[in-house]
C-alpha distance (Angstrom), angle and dihedral (degrees) to the residues before:
residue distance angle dihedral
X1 . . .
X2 3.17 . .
X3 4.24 130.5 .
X4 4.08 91.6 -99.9
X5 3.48 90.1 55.9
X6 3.70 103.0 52.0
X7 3.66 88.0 44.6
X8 3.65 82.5 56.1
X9 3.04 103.4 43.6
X10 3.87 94.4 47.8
X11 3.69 91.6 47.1
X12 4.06 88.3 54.5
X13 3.70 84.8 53.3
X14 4.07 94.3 53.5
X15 3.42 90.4 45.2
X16 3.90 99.1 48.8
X17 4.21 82.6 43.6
X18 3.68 85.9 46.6
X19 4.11 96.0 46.3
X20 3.84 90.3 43.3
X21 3.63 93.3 58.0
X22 3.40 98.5 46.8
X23 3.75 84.0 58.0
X24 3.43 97.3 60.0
X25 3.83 102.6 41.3
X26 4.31 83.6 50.0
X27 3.96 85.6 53.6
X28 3.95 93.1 40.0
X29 3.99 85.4 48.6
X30 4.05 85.8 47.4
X31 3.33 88.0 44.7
X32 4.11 97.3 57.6
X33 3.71 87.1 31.3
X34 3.96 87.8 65.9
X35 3.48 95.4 39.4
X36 3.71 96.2 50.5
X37 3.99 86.3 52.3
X38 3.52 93.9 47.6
X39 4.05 80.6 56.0
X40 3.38 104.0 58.5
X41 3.36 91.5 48.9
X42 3.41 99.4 44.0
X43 3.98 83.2 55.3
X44 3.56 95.5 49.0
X45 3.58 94.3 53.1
X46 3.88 89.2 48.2
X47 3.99 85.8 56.1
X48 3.76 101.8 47.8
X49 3.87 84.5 51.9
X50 4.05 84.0 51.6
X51 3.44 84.7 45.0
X52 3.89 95.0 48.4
X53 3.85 94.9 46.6
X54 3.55 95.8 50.8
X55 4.39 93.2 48.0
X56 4.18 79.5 46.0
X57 4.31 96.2 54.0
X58 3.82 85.5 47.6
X59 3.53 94.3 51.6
X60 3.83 83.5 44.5
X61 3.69 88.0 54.9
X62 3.62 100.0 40.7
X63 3.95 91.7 49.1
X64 3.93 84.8 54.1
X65 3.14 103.7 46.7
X66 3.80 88.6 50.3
X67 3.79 86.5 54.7
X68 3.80 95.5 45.3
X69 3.91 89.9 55.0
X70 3.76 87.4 49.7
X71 4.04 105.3 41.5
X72 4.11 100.6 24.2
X73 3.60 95.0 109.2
X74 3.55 96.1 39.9
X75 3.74 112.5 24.8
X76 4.21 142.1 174.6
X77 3.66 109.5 -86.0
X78 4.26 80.0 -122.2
X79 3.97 96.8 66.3
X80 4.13 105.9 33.6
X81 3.47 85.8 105.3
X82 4.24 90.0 53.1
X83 3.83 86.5 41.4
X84 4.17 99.0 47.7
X85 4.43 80.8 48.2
X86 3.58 99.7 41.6
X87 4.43 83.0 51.7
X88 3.92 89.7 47.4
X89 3.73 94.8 55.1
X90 3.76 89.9 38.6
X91 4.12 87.4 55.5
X92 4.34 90.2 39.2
X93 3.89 87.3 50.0
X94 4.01 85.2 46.1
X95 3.66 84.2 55.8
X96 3.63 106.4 41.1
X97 3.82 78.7 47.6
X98 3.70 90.2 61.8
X99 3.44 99.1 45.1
X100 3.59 94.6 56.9
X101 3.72 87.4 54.2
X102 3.43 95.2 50.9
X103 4.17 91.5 51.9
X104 3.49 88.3 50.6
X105 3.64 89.9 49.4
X106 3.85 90.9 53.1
X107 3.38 101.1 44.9
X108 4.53 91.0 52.3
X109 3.72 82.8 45.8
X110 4.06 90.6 57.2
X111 3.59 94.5 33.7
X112 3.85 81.7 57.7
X113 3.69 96.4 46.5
X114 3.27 94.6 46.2
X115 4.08 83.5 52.0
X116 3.51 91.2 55.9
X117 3.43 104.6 41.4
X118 4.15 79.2 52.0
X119 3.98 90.1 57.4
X120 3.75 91.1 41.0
X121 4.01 88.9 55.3
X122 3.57 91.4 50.4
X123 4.09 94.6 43.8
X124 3.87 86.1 53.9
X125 3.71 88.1 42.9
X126 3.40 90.2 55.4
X127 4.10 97.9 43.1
X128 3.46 91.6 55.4
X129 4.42 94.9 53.4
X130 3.80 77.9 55.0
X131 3.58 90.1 52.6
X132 3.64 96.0 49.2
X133 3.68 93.9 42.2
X134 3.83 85.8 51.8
X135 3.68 84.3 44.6
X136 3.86 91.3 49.0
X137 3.73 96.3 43.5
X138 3.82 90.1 53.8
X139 3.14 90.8 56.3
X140 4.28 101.0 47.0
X141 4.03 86.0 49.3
X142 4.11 89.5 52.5
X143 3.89 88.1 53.5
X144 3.84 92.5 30.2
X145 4.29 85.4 58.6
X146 3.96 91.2 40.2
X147 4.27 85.2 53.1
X148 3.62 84.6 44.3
X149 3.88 92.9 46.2
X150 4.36 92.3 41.3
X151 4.06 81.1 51.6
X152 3.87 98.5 54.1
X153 3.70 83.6 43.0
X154 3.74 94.0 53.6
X155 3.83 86.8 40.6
X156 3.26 97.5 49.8
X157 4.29 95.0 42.5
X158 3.48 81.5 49.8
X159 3.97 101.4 54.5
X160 4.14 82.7 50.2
């Protein structure tokens, strides 16, 4: 055997490795290809049904609440129980209801006191700057009617 035919020989070989290989990495990459379709849908089936059971409780609750409305006052024997709970937590949510109305209510009447008691600051603020300035103007026309009394005096030592 001769040097050409080993190379050959061992270049078949690579090639053959080479071409197997690629096989299996293109079926491995089939392989997750499928299985990442089958995913998807297997996840969008699994959110329609989400989907669907959340449309069906809120026909549930609509068609109860329409019978609940109708029957209250005089329901089935089966569902007094479902009646006498769905009234309490009407009345607690009343409640709660009014409770939040009355913090709210408390916290504008504070805000407003707190308002007031702001303006009344500043209105006594402001009375007693009048004051002063009263205060202060007194006091300018007291020396303003001794300058005018020194003057005369000058004036009138003067005219001696």
């Amino acid at each position: 055997m001769g040097f050409s035919e080993v190379f050959g020989k061992l270049t078949d070989a690579v090639f053959n490795t080479g071409r197997q290989v690629g096989e299996a990495v293109s079926d491995r990459a089939k392989e997750a290809r499928d299985y990442a379709k089958d995913a998807v849908e297997v996840a969008n089936l699994k959110n329609q049904i989400s989907s669907n059971r959340t449309t069906l409780k809120d026909n549930y609750a609509a068609l109860g609440e329409y019978y609940y409305g109708k029957f209250k006052d005089e329901p089935a024997a089966e569902v007094v129980e479902n009646v006498r709970a769905i009234a309490d937590l009407e009345q607690a949510i009343k409640d709660l209801e009014d409770k939040v109305n009355e913090i709210k209510d408390a916290q504008a009447e504070a805000k407003a006191a707190k308002e007031a008691a702001k303006e009344a600051s500043k209105e006594e603020a402001a009375r007693k700057a009048a004051e002063a300035a009263e205060t202060v103007t007194e006091a300018v026309d007291d020396e303003l009617a001794k300058v005018k009394e020194a003057a005369e005096d000058i004036k009138d030592n003067i005219e001696e």
